[in-house]
Every structure is written in structure tokens, then in C-alpha cells.
C-alpha positions as CSV (number, residue, x, y, z in Angstrom):
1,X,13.3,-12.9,8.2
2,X,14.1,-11.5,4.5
3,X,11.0,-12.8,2.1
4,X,12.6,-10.5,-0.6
5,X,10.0,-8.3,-2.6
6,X,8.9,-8.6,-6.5
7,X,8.8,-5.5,-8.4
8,X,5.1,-5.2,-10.1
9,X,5.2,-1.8,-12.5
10,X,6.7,0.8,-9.9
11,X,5.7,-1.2,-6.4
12,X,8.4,-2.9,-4.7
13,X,6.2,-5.6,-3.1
14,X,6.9,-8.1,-0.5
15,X,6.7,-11.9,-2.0
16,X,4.3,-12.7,0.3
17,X,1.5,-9.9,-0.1
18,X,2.0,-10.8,-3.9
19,X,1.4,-15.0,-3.9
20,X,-1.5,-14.0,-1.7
21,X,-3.4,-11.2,-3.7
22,X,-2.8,-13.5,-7.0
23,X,-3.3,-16.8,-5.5
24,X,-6.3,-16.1,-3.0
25,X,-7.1,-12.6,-3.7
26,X,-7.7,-12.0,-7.6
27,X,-9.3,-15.9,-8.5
28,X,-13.2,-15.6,-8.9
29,X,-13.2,-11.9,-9.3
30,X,-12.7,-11.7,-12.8
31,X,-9.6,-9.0,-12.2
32,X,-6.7,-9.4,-13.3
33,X,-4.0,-9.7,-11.2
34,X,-1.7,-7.0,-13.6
35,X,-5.4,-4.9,-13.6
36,X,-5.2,-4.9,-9.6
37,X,-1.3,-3.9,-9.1
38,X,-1.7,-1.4,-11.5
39,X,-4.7,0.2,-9.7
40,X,-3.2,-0.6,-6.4
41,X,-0.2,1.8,-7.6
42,X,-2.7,4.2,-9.1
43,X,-4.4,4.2,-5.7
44,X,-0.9,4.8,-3.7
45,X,0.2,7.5,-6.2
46,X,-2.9,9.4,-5.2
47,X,-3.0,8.8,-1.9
48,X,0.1,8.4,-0.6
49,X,1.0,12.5,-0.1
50,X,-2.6,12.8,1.9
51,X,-1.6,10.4,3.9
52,X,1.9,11.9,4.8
53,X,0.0,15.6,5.8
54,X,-2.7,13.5,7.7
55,X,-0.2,11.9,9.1
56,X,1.7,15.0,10.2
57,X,-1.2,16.8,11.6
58,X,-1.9,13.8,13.6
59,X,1.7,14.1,15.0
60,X,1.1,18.2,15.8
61,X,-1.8,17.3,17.7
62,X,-0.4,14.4,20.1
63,X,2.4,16.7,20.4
64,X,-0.1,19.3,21.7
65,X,-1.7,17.4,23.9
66,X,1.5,15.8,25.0
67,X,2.7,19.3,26.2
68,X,-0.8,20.3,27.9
């Protein structure tokens, strides 16, 4: 079931994660929404290559224990 995705600065995010982080989310924080997709992308920017090697490393060790 295709929900398409809404580009917000360099994200490609699904429709559905948007609505919900502007419409339930961000209201009453005092954030806004372009504020919080911004910083989300900041976050992943960061983040996102750590998570590949942790990732990774994770994968060597179930492989290890896999083979013992």
C-alpha cells in the first residue's frame, strides 16, 4: 500500500510519519515543525554512518556465533 513520501529539505519522508509529527507531534511544544525536520536531518546526517558500522559489527558477531 503506496502512501507516497513528502520531501522536507533532503528527507524523503513517508506521508504518514509527516501528518503525524506536524499534526500530533510538534502542537504544544513550541517547535516548529520546519525546526524539527531540519534537526531530524541533522540528526540522521550524523548518525546514520555509526549506525551502518554498528550495524556491521553486529552482523560479524552473529556470523561468529553462527559458525561456533
Amino acid at each position: 500500500m503506496a502512501h507516497g513520501r513528502v520531501r522536507v529539505g533532503g528527507l524523503q519522508v513517508s506521508k504518514i510519519l509527516f501528518n503525524f509529527v506536524n499534526q500530533e507531534v510538534v502542537p504544544g511544544t513550541n517547535i516548529n515543525p520546519f525546526s524539527f525536520w531540519t534537526g531530524f536531518q541533522t540528526i540522521l546526517t550524523e548518525f546514520a554512518p555509526v549506525n551502518r558500522t554498528l550495524l556491521k559489527k553486529r552482523d560479524e558477531l552473529q556470523a561468529s556465533i553462527d559458525e561456533w
